[in-house]
C-alpha positions as CSV (number, residue, x, y, z in Angstrom):
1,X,103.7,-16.6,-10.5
2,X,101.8,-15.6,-7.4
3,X,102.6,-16.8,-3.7
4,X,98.8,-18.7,-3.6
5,X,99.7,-20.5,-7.0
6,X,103.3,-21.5,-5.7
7,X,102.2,-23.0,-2.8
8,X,99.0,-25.2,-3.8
9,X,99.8,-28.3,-4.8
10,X,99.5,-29.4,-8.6
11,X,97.6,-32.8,-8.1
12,X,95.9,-34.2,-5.4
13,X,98.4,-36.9,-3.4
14,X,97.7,-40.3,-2.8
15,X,96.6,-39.6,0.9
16,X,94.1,-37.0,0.4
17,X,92.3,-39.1,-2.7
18,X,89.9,-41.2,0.2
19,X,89.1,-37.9,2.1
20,X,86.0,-37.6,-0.1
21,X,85.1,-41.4,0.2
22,X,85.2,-40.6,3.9
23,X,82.0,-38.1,3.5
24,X,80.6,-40.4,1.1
25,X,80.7,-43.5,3.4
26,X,79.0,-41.2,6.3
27,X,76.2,-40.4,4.6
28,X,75.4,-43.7,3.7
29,X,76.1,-44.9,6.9
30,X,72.9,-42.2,8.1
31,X,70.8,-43.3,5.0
32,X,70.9,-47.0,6.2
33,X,70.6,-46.3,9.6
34,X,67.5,-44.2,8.7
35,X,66.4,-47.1,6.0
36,X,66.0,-49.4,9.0
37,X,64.5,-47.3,11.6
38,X,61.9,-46.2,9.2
39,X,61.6,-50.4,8.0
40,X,60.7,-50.8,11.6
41,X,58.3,-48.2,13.3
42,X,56.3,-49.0,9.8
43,X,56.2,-52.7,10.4
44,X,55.2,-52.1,14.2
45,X,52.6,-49.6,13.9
46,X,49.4,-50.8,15.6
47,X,47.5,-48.2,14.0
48,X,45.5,-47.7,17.3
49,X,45.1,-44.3,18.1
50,X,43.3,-42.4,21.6
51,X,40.6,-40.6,21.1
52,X,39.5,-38.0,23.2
53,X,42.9,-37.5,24.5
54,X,42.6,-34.3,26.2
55,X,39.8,-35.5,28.0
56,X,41.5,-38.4,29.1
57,X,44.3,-36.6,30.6
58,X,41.9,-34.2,32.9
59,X,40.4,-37.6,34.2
60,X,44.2,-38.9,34.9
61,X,43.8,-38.5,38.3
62,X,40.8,-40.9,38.9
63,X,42.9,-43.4,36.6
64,X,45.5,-42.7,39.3
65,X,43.1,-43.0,42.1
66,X,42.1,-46.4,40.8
67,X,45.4,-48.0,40.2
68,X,46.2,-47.6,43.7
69,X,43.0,-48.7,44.9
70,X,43.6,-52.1,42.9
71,X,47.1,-52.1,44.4
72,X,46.2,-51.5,47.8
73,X,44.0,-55.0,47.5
74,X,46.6,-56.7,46.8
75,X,45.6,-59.3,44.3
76,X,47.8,-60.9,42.2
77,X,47.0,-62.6,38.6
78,X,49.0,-64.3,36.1
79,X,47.7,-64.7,32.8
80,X,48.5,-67.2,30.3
81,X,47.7,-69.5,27.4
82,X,46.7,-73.2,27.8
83,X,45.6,-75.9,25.5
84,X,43.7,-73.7,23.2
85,X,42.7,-71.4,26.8
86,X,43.6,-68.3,28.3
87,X,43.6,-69.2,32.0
88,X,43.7,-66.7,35.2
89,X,45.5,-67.4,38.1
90,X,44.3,-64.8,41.2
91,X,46.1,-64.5,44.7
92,X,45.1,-62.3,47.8
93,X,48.0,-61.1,49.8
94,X,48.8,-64.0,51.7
95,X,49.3,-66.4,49.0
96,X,45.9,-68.1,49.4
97,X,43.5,-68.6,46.1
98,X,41.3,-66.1,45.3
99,X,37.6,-67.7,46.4
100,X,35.3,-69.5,43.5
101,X,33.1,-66.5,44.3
102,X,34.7,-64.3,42.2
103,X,33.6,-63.4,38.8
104,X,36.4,-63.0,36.0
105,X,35.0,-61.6,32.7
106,X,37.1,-60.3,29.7
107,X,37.7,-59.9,26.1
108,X,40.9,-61.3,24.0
109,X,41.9,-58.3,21.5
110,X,44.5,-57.9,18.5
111,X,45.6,-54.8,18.6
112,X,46.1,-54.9,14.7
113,X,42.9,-55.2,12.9
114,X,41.3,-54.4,16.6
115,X,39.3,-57.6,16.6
116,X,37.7,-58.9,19.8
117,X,36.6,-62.4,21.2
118,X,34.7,-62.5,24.3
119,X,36.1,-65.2,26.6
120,X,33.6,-66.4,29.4
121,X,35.7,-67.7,32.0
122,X,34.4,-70.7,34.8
123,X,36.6,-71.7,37.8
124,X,38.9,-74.4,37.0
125,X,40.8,-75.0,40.2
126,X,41.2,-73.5,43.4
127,X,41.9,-69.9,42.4
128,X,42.2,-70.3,38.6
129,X,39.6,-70.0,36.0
130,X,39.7,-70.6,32.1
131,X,37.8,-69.6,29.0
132,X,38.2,-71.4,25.7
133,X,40.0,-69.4,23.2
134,X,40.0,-70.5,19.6
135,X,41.6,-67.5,17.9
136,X,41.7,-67.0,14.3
137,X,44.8,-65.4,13.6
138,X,48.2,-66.3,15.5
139,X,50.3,-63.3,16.9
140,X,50.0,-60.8,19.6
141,X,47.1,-60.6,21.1
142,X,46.1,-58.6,24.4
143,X,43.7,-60.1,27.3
144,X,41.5,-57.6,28.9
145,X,40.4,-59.1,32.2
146,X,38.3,-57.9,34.8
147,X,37.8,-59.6,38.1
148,X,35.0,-58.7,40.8
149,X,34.4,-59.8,43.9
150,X,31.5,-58.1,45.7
151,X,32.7,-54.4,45.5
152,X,36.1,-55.3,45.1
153,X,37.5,-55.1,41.1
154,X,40.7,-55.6,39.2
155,X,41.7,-54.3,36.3
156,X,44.5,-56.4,34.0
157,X,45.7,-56.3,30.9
158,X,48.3,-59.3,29.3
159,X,50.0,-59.1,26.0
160,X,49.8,-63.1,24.7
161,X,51.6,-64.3,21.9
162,X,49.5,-66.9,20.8
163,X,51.2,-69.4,18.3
C-alpha cells in the first residue's frame, strides 16, 4: 500500500457530507438574487430613451447656465393633484404670491406609453392656478410646467401619482 492511499480516508464522514450543499445553496442564493433584480429593472423600465445625447451634453453648460438663472429668481412652486386638477402653487422670495399676471402653461405626461394632455391653467387664488385634469390611465404621471412672467421663466417638472 502506498503512503497517499493510507492516509485518504475510505468514506466521506458525516461532517464533510454538507460541504457540497454549502456550494450548492450559494449559487442559488446568486440565482435568486439575480431572478429579482432582473424581475425589477424589467418591470420599471420606462422605455424612454435621449436622443441626440451627444449633442445634449456639448449644450450642458447653457442647461447649467439656466438652472441657476431660475434659481437665482427664487420662485418657488409646489405642484399637486386636486379634485380631478393639477394645481400650482408659486412663491417669490419673500413668501408673497406670485402676481395673477403670470402665465402658467404645461403638459401632464406618462412616461410609459409617452402620452400627453395639455393642461391650460387660470388663476385660482392668490398665487395658485389650476387646470382640469381628467386622465385616462391611473399611475405615475409627470407635470411639465412652465411659468412666465414678463422675461422672467421657470422651468418645473413633478412626478404625480394620480389614483
Amino acid at each position: 500500500m502506498n503512503a497517499i492511499a493510507a492516509r485518504a480516508p475510505a468514506r466521506l464522514g458525516q461532517r464533510e457530507r454538507w460541504i457540497p450543499w454549502v456550494f450548492v445553496a450559494g449559487f442559488l442564493v446568486v440565482i435568486g438574487v439575480n431572478a429579482v433584480l432582473i424581475t425589477a429593472a424589467i418591470g420599471t423600465f420606462t422605455g424612454t430613451t435621449t436622443t441626440g445625447a451627444y449633442d445634449r451634453g456639448l449644450g450642458y453648460g447653457a442647461v447649467l447656465e439656466e438652472a441657476a438663472r431660475q434659481k437665482a429668481l427664487g420662485w418657488k412652486a409646489e405642484v399637486a393633484r386636486a379634485e380631478g386638477a393639477v394645481v400650482v402653487t408659486l412663491r417669490l422670495p419673500d413668501g408673497s404670491p406670485l402676481p395673477a399676471d403670470a402665465a402658467v402653461t404645461g403638459t401632464l405626461r406618462r412616461p410609459l406609453d409617452r402620452t400627453a394632455l395639455p393642461l391650460t391653467f387660470q388663476p385660482s387664488a392668490p398665487g395658485t392656478w389650476r387646470a382640469a385634469a381628467e386622465v385616462p390611465v391611473p399611475g405615475a404621471w409627470e407635470a411639465v410646467l412652465t411659468v412666465t412672467r414678463g422675461a422672467d421663466r421657470l422651468e418645473r417638472r413633478e412626478r404625480l401619482v394620480i389614483q
